[in-house]
C-alpha positions in Angstrom: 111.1 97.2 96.9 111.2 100.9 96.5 114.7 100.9 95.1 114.4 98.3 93.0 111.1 100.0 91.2 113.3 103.4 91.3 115.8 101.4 89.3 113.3 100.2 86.5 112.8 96.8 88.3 109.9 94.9 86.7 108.3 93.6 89.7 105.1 91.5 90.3 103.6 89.4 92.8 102.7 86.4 92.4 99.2 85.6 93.6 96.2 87.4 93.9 94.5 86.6 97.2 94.2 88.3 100.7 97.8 88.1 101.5 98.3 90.3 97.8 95.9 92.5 99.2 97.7 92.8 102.8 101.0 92.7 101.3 100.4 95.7 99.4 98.6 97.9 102.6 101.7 96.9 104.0 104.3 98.1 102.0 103.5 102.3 102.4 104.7 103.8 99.0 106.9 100.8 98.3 103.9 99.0 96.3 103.9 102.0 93.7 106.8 99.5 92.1 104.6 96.6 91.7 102.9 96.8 88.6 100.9 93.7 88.1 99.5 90.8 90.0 100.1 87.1 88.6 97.0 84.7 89.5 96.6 81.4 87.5 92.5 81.5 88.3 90.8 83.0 84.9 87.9 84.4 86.6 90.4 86.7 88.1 92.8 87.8 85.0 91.7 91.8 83.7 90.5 92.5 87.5 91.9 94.7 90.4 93.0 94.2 93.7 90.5 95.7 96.2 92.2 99.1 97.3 94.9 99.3 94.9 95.0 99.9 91.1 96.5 96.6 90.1 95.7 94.6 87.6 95.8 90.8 88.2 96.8 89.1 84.9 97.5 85.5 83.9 101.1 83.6 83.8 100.9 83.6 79.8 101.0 87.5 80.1 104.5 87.3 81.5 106.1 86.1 78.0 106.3 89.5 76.8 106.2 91.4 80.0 109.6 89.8 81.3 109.2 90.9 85.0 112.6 91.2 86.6 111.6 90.5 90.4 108.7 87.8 91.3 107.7 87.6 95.0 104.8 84.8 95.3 102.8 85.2 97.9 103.1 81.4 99.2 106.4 79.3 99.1 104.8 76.2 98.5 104.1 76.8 95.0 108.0 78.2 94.7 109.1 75.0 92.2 105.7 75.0 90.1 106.4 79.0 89.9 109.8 78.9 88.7 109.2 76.1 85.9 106.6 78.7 85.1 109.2 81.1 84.6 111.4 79.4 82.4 108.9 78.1 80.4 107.8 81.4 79.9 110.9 82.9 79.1 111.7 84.5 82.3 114.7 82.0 83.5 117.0 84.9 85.0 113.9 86.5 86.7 114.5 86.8 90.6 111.9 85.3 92.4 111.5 85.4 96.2 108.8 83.7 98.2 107.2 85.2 101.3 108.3 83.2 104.4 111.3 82.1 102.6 115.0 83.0 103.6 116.3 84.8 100.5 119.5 83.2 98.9 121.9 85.6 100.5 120.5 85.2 103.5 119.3 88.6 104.2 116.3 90.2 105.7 112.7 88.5 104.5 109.5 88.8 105.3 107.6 86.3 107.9 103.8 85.6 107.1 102.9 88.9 108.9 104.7 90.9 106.6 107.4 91.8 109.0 110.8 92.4 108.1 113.2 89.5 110.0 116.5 90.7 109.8 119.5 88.2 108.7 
């Protein structure tokens, strides 16, 4: 995460909830790269995540933000997150899901927020 903000990396998270919240304490520094929170619930879009300066914003905003990386915060919601994605303009955006193996089959994170090596 910290390399890929270091290399201009748009990166958000997708969701808004306590695992956001968590995922961020977790990540030391590292969530200094994140720079917005995707949440489809409007009573939280032009808020901030407790503890962090983070603004949660709505899928629409992401048609002229074009993030680079996407990590959502569940895996279930992986396929409705991606058609999201396209339809938004953001086909080539990387998304990665927490839980998830990543497609090169290198280190992820487990629900905890550890890292579980390849």
């Amino acid at each position: 995460m910290r390399a890929n903000g270091q290399a201009g990396v748009r990166t958000v998270l997708w969701g808004s909830g306590s695992k956001a919240v968590a995922f961020l304490s977790a990540m030391e520094d590292a969530h200094r790269h994140i720079q917005y929170l995707v949440d489809i619930n409007p009573h939280r879009w032009g808020k901030f995540v407790p503890g962090h300066v983070k603004q949660i914003v709505g899928p629409e905003f992401l048609a002229d933000y074009k993030p680079d990386l996407v990590v959502a915060m569940n895996p279930v919601y992986r396929q409705e997150i991606a058609a999201d994605l396209r339809r938004l303009g953001s086909p080539n955006a990387t998304l990665l899901a927490l839980g998830e193996p990543s497609a090169d089959s290198g280190p992820r994170f487990d629900i905890n927020f550890r890292i579980i090596p390849a």
